[in-house]
C-alpha positions as CSV (number, residue, x, y, z in Angstrom):
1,X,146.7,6.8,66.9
2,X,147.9,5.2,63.9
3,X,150.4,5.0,61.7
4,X,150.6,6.2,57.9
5,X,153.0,5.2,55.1
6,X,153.3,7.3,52.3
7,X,155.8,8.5,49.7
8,X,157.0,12.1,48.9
9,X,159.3,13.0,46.3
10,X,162.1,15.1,48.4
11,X,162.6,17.1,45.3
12,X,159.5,18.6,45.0
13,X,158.8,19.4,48.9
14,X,162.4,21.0,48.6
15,X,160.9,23.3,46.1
16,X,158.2,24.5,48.5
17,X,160.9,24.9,50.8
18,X,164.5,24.8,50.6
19,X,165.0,23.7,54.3
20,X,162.6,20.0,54.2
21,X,165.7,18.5,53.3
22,X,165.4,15.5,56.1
23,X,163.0,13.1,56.5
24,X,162.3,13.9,60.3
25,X,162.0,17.5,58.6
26,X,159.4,16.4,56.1
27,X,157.9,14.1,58.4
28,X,156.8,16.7,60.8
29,X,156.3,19.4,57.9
30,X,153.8,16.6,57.1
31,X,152.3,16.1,60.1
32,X,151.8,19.6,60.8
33,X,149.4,19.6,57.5
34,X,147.4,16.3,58.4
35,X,146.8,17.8,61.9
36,X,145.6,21.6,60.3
37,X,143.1,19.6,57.9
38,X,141.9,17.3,60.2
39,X,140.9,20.1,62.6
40,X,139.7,21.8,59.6
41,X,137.8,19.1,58.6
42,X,136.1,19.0,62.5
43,X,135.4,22.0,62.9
44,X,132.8,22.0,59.4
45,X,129.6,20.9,60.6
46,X,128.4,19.2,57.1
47,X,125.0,18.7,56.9
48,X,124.0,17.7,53.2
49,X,121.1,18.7,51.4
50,X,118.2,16.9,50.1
51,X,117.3,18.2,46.5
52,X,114.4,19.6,47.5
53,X,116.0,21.9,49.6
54,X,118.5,23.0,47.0
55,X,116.2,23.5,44.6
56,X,114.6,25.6,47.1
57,X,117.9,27.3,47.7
58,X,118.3,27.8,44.3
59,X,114.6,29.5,43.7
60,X,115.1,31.9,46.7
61,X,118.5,33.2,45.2
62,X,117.2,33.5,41.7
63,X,114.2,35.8,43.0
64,X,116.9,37.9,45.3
65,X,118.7,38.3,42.2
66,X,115.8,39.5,40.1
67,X,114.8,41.9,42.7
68,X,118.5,43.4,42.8
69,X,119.7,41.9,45.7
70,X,122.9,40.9,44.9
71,X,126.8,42.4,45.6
72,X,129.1,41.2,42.8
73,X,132.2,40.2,43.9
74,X,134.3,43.3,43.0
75,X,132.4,45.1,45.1
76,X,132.3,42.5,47.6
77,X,136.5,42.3,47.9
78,X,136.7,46.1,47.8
79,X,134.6,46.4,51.1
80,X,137.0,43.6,52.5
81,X,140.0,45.8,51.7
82,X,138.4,48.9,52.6
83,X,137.2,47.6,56.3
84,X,140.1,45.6,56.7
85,X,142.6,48.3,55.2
86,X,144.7,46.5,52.4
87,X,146.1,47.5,49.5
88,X,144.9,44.9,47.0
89,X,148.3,45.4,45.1
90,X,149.4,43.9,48.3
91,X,148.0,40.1,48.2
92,X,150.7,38.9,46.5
93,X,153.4,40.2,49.3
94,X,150.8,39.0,51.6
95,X,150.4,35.4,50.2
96,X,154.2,35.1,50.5
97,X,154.6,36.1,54.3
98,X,151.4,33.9,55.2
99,X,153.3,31.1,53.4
100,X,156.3,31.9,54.9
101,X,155.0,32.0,58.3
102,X,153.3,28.6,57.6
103,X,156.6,27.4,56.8
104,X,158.5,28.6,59.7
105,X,156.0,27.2,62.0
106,X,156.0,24.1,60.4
107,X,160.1,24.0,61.6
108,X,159.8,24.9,64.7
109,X,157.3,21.8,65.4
């Protein structure tokens, strides 16, 4: 383990929420984030590619394409709503509770 130094303007994390007004409050609000994208971070196996094999990428989507296989991404989302049965006038309201949620977690820690 180690430990981090860093400085937050209070003002602005009050605006994402009214409740981080402590530093023990920010500080684990905080820590709560650096543990999510570490594990995030983890859990991507990155391999990077060599050119040649993006250019190869690159060829074999250019001929799928031409021969018409492709799903724009309309039609993409509107199977993701379908299967998963959301309203799409309903992201916004759904954005908020997941943020909420986050938040509330966040607390409890």
């Amino acid at each position: 383990m180690c430990t981090v130094s860093i400085n937050i303007d209070e003002a602005k994390m009050r605006q994402i929420d009214p409740r981080l007004t402590s530093q023990e409050s920010i500080n684990r609000w905080l820590q709560h984030q650096v543990d999510i994208m570490i594990e995030e971070m983890i859990a991507v196996d990155v391999k990077p590619y060599t050119v040649e094999e993006l250019l190869e990428r690159a060829e074999k989507g250019r001929k799928e394409i031409a021969r018409g296989n492709y799903v724009t991404s309309e039609d993409l989302f509107r199977d993701l709503f379908e299967e998963f049965g959301v309203d799409p006038n309903d992201i916004e309201e759904i954005d908020r509770q997941l943020e909420e949620s986050k938040l509330q977690y966040a607390e409890a820690i």
